[in-house]
Backbone bond lengths (Angstrom), bond angles and torsions (degrees), N, CA, C in turn:
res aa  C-N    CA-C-N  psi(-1)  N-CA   C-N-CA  omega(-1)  CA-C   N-CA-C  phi
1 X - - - 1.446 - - 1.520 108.01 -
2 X 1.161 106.77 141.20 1.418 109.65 -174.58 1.788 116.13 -88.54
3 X 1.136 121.15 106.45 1.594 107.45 170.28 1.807 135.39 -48.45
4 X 1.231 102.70 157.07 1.420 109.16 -175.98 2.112 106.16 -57.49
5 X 1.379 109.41 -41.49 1.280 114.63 -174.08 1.463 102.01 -61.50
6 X 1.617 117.23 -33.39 1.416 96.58 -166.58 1.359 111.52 -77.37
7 X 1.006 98.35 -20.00 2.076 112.59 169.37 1.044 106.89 -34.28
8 X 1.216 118.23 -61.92 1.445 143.90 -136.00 1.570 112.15 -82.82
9 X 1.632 105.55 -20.27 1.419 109.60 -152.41 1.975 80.26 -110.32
10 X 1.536 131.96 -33.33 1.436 134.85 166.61 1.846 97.60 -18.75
11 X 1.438 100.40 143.86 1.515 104.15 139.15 1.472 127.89 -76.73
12 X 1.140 112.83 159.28 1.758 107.32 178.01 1.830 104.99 -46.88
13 X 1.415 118.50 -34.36 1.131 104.25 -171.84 1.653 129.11 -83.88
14 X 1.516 100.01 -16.23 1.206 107.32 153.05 1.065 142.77 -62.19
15 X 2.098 110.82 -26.70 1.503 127.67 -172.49 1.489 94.76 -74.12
16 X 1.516 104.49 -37.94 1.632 110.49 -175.64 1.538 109.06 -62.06
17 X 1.001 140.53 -37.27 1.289 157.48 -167.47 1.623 104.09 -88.14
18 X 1.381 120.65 -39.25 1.536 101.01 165.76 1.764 129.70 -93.68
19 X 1.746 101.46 0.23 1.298 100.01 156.08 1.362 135.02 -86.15
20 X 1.616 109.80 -10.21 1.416 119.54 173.22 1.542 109.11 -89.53
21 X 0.984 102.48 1.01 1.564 112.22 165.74 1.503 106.48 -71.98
22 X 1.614 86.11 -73.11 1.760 94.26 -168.21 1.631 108.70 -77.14
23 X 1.147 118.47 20.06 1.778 123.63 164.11 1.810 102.04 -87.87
24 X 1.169 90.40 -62.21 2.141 101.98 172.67 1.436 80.64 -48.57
25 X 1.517 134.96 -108.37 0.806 117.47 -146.93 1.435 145.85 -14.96
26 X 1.522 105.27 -75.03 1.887 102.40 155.64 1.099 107.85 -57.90
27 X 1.270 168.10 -54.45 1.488 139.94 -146.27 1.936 96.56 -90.60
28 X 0.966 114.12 -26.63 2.103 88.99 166.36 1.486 101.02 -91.95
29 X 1.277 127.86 29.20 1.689 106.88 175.45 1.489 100.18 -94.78
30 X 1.450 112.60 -25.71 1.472 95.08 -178.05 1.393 124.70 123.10
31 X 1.796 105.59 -43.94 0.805 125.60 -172.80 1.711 131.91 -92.26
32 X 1.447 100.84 147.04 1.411 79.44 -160.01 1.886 115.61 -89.87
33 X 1.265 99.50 158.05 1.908 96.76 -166.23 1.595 90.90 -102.79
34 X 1.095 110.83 123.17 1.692 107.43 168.76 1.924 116.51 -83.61
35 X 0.979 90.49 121.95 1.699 119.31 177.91 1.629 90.89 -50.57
36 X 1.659 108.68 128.74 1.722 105.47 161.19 1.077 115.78 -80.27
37 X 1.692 121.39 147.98 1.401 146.79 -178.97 1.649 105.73 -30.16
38 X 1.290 93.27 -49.64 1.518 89.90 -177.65 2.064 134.99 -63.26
39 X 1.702 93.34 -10.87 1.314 109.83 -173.34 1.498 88.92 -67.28
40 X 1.793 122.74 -61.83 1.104 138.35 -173.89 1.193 102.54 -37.41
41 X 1.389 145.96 -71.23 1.426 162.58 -159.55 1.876 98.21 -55.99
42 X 0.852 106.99 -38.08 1.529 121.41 -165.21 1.540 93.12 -64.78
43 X 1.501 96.63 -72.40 1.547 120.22 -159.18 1.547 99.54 -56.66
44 X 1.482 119.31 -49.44 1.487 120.34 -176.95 1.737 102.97 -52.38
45 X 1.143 100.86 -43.53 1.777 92.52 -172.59 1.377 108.01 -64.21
46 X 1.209 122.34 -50.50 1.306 130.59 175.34 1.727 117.97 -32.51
47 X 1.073 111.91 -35.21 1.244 138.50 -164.80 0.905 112.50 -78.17
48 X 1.442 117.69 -61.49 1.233 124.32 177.52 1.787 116.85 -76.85
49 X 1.196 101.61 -8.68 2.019 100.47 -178.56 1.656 75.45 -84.62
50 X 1.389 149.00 -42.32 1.139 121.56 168.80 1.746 151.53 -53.32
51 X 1.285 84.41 -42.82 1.570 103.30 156.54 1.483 127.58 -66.35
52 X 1.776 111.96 -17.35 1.334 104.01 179.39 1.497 102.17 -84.85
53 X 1.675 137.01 -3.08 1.362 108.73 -125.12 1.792 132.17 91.02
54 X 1.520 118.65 -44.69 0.973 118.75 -172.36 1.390 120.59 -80.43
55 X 1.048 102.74 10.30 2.267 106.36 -177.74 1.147 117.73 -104.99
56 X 1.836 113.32 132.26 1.159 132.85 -146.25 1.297 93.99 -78.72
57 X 1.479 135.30 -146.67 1.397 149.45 85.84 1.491 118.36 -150.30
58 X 1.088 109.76 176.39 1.455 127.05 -150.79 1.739 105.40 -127.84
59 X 1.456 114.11 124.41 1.235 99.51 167.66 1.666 122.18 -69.51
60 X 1.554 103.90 170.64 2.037 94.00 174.94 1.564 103.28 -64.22
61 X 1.196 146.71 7.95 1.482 138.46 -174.79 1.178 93.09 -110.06
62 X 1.653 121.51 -68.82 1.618 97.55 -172.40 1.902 121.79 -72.97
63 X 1.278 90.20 -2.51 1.831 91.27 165.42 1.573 119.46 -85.21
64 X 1.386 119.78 -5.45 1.224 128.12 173.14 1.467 104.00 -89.35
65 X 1.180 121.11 -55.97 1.486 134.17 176.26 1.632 117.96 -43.71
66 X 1.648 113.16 -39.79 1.189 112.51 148.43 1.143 152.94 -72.09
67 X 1.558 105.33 -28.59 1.600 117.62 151.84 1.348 118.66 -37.01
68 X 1.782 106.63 -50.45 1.308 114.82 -159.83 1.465 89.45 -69.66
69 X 1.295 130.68 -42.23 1.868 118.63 -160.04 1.242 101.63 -65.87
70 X 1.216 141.25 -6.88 1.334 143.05 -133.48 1.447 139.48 12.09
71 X 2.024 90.02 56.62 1.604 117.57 176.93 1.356 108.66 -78.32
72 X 1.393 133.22 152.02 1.143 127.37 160.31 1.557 120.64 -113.09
């Protein structure tokens, strides 16, 4: 098992490089990862501010533009 320190000591491009590891990893295992309750809860609301009328959206430019402000 790998420790938190050795994390720590990676370059960003390495951290990047051992999560695309462990992304391949689960997605050829097969197996399925269950989504937490709360994703569901999210998404249902979401849904419904759509169905009322009430849902926003954002193009990919001004959703980049907000990333960058670091709005959420």
């Amino acid at each position: 098992m790998i420790a938190e320190s050795d994390i720590e000591t990676m370059t960003p491009v390495e951290r990047l490089q051992a999560m695309e590891m462990l992304w391949r990893s689960f997605s050829s295992s097969g197996q399925e990862i269950p989504s937490p309750e709360w994703h569901g809860d999210i998404l249902s609301s979401r849904l419904a501010k759509v169905e009322a009328g009430q849902g926003s959206f954002l193009t990919i430019p001004q959703m980049k533009a907000r990333l960058a402000s670091g709005q959420t």
